[in-house]
PDB file of N, CA, C and O in Angstrom:
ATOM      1  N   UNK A   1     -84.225 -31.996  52.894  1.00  0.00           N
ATOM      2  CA  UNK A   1     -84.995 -31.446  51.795  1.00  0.00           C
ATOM      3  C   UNK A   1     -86.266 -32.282  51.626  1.00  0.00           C
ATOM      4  O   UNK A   1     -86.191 -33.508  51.545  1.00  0.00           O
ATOM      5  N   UNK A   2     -87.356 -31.673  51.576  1.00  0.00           N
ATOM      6  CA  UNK A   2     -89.165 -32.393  51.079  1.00  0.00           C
ATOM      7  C   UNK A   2     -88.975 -32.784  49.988  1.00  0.00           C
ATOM      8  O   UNK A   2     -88.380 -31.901  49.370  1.00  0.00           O
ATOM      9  N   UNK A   3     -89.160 -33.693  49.346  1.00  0.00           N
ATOM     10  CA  UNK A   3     -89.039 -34.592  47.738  1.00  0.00           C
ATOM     11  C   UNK A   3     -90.451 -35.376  47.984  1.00  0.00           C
ATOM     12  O   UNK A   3     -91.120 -35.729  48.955  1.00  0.00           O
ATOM     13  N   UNK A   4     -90.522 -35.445  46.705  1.00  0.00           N
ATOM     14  CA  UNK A   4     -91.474 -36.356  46.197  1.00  0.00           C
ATOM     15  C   UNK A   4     -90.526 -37.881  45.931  1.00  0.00           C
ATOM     16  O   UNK A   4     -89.724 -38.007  45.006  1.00  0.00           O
ATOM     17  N   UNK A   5     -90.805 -38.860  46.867  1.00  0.00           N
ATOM     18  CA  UNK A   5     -90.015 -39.985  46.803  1.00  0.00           C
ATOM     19  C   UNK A   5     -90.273 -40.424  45.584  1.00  0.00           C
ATOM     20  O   UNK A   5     -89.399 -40.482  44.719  1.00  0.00           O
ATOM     21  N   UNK A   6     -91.721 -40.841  45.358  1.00  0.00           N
ATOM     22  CA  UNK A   6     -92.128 -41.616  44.336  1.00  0.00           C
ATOM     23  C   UNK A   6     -91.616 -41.062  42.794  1.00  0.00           C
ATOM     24  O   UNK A   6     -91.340 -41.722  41.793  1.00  0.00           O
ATOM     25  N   UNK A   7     -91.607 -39.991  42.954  1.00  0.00           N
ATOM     26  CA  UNK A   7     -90.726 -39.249  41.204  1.00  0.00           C
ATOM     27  C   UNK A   7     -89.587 -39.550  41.385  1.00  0.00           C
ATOM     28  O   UNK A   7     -88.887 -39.737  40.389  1.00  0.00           O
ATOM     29  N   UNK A   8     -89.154 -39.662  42.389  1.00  0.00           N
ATOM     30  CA  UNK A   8     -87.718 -39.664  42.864  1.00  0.00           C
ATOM     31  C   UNK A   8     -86.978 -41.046  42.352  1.00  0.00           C
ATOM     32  O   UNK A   8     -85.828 -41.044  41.913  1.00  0.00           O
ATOM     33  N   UNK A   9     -87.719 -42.115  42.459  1.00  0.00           N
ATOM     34  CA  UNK A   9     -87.522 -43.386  42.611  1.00  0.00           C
ATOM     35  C   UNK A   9     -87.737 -44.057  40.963  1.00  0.00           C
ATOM     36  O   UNK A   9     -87.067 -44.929  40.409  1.00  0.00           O
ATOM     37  N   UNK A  10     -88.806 -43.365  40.500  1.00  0.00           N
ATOM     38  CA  UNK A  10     -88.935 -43.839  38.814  1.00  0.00           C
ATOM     39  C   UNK A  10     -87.669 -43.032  38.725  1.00  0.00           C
ATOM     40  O   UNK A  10     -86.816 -43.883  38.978  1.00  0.00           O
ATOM     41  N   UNK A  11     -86.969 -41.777  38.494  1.00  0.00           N
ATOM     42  CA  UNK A  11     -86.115 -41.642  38.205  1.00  0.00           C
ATOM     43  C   UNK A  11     -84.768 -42.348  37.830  1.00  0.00           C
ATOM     44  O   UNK A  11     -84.068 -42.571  36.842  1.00  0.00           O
ATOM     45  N   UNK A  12     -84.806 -42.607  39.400  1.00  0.00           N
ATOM     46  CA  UNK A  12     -83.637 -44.083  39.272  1.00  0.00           C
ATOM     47  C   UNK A  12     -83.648 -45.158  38.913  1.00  0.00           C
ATOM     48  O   UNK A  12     -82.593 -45.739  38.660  1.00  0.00           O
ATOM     49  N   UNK A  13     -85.016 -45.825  38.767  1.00  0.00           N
ATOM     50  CA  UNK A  13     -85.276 -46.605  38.350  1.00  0.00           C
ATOM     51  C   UNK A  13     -85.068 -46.501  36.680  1.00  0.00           C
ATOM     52  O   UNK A  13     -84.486 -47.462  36.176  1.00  0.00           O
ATOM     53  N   UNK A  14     -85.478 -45.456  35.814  1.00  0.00           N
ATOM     54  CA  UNK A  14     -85.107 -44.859  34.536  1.00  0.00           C
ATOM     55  C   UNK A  14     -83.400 -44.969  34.187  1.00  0.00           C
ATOM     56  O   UNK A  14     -82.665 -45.281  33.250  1.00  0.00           O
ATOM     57  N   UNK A  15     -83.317 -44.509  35.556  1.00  0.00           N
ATOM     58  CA  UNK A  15     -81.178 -44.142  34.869  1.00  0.00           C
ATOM     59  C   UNK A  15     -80.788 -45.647  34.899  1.00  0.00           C
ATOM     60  O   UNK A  15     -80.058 -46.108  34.022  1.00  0.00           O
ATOM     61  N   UNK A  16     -81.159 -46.227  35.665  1.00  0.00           N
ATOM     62  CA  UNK A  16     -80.800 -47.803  36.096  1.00  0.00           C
ATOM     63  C   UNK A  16     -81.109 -48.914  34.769  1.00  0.00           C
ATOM     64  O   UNK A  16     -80.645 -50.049  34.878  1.00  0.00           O
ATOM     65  N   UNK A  17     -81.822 -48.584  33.649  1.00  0.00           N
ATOM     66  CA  UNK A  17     -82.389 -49.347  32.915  1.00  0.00           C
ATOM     67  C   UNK A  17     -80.992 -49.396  31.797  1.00  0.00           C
ATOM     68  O   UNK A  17     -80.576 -50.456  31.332  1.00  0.00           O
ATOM     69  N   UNK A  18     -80.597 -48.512  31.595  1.00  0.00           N
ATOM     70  CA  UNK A  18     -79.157 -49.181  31.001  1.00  0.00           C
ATOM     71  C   UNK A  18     -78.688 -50.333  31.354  1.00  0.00           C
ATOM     72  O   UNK A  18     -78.274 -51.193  30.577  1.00  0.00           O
ATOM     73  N   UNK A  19     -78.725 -50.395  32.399  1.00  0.00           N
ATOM     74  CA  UNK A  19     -77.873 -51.327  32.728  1.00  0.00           C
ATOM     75  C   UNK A  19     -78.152 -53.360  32.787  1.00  0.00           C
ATOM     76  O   UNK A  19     -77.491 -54.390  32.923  1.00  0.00           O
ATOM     77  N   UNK A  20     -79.421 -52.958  32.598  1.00  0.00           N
ATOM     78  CA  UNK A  20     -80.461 -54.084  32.237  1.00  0.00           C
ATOM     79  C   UNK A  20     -79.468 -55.096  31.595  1.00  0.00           C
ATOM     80  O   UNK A  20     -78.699 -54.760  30.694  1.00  0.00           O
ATOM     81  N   UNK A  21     -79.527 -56.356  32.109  1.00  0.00           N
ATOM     82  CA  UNK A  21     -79.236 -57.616  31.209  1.00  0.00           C
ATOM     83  C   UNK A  21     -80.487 -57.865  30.446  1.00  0.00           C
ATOM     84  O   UNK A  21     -81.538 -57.435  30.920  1.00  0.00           O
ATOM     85  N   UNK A  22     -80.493 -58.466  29.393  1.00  0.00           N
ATOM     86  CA  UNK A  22     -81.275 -59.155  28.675  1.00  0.00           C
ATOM     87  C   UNK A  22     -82.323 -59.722  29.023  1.00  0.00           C
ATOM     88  O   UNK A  22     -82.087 -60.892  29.325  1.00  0.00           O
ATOM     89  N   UNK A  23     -83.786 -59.342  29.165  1.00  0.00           N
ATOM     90  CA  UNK A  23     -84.715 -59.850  29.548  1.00  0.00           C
ATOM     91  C   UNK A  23     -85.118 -59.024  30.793  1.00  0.00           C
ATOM     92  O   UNK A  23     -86.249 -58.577  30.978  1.00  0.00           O
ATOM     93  N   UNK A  24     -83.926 -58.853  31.732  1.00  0.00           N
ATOM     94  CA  UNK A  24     -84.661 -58.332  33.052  1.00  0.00           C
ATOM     95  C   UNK A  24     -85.147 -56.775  32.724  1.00  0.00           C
ATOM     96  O   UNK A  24     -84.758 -55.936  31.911  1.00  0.00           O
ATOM     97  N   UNK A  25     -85.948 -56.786  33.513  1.00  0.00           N
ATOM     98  CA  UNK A  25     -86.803 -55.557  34.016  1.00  0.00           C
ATOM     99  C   UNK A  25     -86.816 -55.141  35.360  1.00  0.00           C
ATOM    100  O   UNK A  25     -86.686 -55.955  36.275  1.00  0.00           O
ATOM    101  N   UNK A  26     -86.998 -53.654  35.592  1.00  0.00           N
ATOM    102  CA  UNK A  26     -87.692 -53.590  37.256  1.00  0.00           C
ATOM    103  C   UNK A  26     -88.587 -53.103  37.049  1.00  0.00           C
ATOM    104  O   UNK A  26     -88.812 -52.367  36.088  1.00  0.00           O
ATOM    105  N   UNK A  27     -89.698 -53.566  38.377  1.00  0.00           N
ATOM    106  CA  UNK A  27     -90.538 -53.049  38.885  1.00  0.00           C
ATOM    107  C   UNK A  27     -90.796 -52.235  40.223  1.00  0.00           C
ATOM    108  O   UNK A  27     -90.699 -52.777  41.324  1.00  0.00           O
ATOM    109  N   UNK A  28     -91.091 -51.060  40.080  1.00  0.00           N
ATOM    110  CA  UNK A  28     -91.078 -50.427  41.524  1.00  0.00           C
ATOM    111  C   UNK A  28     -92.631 -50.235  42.158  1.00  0.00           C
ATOM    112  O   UNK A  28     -93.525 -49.495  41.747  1.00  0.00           O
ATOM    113  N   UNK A  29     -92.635 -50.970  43.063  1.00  0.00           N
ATOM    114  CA  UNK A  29     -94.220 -50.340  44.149  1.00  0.00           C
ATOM    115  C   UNK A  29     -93.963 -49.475  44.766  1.00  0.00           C
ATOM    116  O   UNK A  29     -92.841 -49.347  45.255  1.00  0.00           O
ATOM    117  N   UNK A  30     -94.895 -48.643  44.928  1.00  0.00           N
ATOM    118  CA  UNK A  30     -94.752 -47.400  46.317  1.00  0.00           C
ATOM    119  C   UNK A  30     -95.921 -47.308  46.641  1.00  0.00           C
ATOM    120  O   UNK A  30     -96.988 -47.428  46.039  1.00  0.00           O
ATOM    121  N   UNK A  31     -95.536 -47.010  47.982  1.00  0.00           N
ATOM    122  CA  UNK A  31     -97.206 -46.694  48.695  1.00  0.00           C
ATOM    123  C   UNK A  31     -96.731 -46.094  49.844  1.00  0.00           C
ATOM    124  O   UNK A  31     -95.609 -46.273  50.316  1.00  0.00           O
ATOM    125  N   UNK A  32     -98.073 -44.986  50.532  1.00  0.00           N
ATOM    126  CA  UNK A  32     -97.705 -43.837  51.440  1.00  0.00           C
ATOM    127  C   UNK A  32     -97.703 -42.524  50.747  1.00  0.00           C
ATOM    128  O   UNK A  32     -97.977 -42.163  49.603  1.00  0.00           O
ATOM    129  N   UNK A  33     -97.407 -42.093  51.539  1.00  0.00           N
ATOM    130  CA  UNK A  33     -97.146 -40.352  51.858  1.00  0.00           C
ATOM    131  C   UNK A  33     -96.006 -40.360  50.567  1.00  0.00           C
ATOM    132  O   UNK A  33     -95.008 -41.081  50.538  1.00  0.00           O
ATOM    133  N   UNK A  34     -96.386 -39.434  49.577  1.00  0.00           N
ATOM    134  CA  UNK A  34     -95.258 -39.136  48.286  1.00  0.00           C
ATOM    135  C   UNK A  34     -94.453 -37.911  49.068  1.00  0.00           C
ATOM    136  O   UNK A  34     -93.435 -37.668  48.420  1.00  0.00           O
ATOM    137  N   UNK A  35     -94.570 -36.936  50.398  1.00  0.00           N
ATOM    138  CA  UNK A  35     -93.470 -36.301  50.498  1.00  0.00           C
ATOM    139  C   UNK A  35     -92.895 -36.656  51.231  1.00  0.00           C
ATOM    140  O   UNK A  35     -93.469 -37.179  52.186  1.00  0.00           O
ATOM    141  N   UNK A  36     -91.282 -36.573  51.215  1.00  0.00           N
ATOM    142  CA  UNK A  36     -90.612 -37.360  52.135  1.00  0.00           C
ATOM    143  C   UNK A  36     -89.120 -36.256  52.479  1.00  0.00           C
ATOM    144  O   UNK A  36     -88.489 -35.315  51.998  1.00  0.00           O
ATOM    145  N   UNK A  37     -89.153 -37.020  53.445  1.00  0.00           N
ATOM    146  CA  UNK A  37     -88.171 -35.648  54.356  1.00  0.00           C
ATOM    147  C   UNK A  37     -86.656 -36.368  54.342  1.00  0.00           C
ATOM    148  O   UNK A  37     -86.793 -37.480  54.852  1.00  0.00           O
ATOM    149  N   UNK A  38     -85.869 -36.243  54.119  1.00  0.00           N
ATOM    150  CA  UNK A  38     -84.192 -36.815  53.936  1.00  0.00           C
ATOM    151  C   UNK A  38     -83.419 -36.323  53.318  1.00  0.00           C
ATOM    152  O   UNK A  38     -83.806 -35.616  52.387  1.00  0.00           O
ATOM    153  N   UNK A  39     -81.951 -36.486  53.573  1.00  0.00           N
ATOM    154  CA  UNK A  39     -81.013 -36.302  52.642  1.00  0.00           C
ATOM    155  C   UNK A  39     -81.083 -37.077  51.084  1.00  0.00           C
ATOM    156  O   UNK A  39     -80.856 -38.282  50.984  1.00  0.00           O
ATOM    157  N   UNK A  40     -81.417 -36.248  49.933  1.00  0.00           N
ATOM    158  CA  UNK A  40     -81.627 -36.763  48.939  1.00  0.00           C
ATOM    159  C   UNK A  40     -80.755 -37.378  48.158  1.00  0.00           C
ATOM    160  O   UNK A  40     -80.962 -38.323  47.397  1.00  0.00           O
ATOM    161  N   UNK A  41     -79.293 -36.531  48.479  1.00  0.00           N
ATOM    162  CA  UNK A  41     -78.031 -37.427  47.842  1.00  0.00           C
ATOM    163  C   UNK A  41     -77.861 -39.095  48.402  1.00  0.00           C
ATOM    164  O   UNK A  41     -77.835 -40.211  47.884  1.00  0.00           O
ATOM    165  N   UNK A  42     -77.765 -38.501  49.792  1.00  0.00           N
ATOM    166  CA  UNK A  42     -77.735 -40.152  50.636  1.00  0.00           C
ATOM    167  C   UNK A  42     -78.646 -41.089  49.647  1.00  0.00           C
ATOM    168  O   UNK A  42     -78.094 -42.004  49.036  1.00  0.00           O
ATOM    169  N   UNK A  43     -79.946 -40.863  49.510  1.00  0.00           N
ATOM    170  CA  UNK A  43     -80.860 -41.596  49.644  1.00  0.00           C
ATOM    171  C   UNK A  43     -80.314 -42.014  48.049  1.00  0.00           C
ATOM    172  O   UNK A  43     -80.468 -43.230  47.934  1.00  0.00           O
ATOM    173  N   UNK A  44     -79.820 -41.514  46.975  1.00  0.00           N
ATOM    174  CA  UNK A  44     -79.742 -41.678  45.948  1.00  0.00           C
ATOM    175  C   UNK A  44     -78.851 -42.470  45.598  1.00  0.00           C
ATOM    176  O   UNK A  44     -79.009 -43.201  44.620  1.00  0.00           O
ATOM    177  N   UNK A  45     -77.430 -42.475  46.539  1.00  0.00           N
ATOM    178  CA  UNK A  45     -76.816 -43.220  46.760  1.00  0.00           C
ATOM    179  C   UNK A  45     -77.010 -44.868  46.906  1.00  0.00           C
ATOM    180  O   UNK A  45     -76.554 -45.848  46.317  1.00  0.00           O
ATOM    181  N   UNK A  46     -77.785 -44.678  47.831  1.00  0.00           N
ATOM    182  CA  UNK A  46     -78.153 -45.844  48.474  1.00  0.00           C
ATOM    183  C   UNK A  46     -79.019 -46.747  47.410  1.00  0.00           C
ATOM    184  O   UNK A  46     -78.771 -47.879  46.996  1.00  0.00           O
ATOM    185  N   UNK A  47     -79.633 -46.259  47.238  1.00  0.00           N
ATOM    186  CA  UNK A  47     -80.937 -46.812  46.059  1.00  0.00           C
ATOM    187  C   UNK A  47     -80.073 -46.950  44.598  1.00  0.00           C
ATOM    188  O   UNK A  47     -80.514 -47.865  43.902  1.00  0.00           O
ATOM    189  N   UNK A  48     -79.231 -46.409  44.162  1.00  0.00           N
ATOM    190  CA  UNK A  48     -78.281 -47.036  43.233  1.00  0.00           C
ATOM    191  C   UNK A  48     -77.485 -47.825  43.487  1.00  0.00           C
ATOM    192  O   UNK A  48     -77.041 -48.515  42.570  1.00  0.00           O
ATOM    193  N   UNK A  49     -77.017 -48.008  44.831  1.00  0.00           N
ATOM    194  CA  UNK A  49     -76.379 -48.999  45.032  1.00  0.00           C
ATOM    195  C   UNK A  49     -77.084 -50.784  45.208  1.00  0.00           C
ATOM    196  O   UNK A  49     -76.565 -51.817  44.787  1.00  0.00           O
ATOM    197  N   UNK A  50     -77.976 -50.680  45.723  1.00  0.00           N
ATOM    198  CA  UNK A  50     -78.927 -51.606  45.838  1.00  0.00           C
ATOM    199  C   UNK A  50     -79.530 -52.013  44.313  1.00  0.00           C
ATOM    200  O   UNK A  50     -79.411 -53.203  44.018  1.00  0.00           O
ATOM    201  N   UNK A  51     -80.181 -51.109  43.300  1.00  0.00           N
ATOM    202  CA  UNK A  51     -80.468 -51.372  42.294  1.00  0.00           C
ATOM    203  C   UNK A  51     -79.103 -52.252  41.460  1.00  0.00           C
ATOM    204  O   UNK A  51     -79.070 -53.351  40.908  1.00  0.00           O
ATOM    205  N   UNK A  52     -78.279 -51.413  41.632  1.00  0.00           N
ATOM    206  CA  UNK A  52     -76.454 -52.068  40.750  1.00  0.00           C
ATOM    207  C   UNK A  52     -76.667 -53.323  41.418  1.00  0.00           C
ATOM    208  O   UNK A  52     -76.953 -54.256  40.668  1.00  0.00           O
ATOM    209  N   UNK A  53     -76.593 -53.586  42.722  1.00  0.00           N
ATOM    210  CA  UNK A  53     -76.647 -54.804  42.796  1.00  0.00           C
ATOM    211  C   UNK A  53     -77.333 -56.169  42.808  1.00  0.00           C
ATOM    212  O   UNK A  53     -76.987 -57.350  42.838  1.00  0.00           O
ATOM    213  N   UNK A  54     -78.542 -55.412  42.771  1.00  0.00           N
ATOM    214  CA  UNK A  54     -79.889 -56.750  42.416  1.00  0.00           C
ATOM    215  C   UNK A  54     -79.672 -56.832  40.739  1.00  0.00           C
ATOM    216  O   UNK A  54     -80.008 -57.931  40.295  1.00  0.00           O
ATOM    217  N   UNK A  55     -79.125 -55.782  39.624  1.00  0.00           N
ATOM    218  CA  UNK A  55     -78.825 -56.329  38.474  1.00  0.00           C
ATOM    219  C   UNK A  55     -77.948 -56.859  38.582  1.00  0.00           C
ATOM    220  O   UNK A  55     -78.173 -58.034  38.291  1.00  0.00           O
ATOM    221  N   UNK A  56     -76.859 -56.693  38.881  1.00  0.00           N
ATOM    222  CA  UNK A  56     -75.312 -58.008  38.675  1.00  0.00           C
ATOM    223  C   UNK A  56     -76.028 -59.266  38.954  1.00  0.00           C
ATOM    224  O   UNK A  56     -76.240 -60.156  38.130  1.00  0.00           O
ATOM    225  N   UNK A  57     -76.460 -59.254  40.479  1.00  0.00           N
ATOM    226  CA  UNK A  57     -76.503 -60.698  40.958  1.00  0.00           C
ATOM    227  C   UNK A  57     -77.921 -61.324  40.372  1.00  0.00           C
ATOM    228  O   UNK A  57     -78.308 -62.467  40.615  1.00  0.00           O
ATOM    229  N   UNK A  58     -78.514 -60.506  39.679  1.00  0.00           N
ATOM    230  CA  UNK A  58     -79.793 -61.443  38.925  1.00  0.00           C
ATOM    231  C   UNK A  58     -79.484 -62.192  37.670  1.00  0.00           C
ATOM    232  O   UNK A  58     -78.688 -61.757  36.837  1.00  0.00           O
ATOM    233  N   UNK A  59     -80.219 -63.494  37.526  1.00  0.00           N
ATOM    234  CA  UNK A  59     -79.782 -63.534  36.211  1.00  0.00           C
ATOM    235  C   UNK A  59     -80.670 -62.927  34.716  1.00  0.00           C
ATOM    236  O   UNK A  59     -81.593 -62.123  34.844  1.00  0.00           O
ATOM    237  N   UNK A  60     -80.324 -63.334  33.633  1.00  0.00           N
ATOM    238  CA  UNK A  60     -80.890 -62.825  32.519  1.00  0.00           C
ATOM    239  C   UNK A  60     -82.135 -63.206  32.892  1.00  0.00           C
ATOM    240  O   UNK A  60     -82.319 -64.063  33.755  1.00  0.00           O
ATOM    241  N   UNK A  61     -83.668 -62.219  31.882  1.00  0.00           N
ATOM    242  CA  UNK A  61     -84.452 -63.016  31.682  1.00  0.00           C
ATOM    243  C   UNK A  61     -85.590 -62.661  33.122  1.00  0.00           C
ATOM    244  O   UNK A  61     -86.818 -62.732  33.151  1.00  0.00           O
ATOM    245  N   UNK A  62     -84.742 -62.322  34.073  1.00  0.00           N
ATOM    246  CA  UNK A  62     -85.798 -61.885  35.257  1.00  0.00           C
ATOM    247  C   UNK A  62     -86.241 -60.366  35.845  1.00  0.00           C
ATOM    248  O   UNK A  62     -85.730 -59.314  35.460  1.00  0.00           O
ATOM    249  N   UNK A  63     -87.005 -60.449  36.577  1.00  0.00           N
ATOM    250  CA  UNK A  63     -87.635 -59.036  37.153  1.00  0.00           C
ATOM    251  C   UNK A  63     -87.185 -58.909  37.910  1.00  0.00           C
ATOM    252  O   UNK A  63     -86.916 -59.901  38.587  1.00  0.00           O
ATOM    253  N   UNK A  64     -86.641 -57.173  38.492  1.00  0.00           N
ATOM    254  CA  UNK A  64     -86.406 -57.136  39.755  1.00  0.00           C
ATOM    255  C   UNK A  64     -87.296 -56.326  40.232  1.00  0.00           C
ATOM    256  O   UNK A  64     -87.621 -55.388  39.506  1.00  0.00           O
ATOM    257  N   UNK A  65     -87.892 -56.448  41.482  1.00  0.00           N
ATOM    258  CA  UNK A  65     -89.066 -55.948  42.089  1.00  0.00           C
ATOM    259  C   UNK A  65     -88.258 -54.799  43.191  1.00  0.00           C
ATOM    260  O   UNK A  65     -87.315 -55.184  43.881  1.00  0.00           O
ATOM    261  N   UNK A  66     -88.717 -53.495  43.240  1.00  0.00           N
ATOM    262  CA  UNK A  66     -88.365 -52.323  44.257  1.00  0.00           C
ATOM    263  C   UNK A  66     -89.676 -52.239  45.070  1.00  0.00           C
ATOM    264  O   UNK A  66     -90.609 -51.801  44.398  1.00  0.00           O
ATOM    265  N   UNK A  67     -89.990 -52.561  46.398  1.00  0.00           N
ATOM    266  CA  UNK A  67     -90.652 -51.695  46.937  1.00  0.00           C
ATOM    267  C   UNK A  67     -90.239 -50.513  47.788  1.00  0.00           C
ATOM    268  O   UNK A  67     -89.110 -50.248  48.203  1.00  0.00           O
ATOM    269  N   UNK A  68     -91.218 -49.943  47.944  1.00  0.00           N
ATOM    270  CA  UNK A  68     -91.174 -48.644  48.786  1.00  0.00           C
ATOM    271  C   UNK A  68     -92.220 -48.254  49.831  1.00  0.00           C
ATOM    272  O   UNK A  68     -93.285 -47.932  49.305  1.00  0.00           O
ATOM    273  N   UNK A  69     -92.216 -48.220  50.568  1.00  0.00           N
ATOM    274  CA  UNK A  69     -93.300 -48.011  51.723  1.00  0.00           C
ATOM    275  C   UNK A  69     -92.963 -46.832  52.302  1.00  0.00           C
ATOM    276  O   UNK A  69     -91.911 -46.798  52.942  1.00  0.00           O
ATOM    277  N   UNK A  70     -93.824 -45.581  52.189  1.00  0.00           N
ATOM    278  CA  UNK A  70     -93.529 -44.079  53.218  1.00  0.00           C
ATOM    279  C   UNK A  70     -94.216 -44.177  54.228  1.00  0.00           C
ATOM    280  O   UNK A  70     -95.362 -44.021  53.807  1.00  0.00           O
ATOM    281  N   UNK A  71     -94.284 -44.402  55.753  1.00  0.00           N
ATOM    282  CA  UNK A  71     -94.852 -44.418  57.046  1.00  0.00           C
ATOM    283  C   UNK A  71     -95.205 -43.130  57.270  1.00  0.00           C
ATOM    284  O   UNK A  71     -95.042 -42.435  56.267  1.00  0.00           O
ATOM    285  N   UNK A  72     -95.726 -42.419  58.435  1.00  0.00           N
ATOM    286  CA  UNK A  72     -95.611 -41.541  58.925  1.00  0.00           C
ATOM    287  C   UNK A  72     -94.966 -41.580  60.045  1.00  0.00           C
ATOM    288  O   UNK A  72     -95.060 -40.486  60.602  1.00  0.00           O
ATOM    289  N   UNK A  73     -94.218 -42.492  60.772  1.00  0.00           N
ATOM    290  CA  UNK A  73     -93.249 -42.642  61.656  1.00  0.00           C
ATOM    291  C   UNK A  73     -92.503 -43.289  61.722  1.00  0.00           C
ATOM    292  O   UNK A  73     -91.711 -43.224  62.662  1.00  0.00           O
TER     293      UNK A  73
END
């Protein structure tokens, strides 16, 4: 399916903010091509799983930084 990564990604980044300890924040960069070609569940998967785990293992008080880079190959 064609998605717009970058909407895609504040999204999760949005649902993910519950889960915030005290102080931390994320930040997401993106850069590239905003349409992107993939399985969107996979990808959603994946990117919540990674987010869940840069909050557990961070401590209070810090940022967590997402980048994103779309190539064309």
């Amino acid at each position: 399916v064609l998605f717009n990564v970058k909407d895609f990604l504040e999204d999760i980044m949005e649902e993910m903010r519950v889960q915030l300890k005290p102080g931390q924040d994320i930040e997401c960069k993106f850069s590239g091509n905003t349409e992107f070609l993939t399985d969107k569940r996979m990808l959603k998967n994946i990117s919540l799983n990674l987010v869940s785990n840069a909050i557990k293992f961070s401590p209070e008080g810090k940022i967590i930084h997402m980048e994103c880079v779309s190539e064309s190959d």
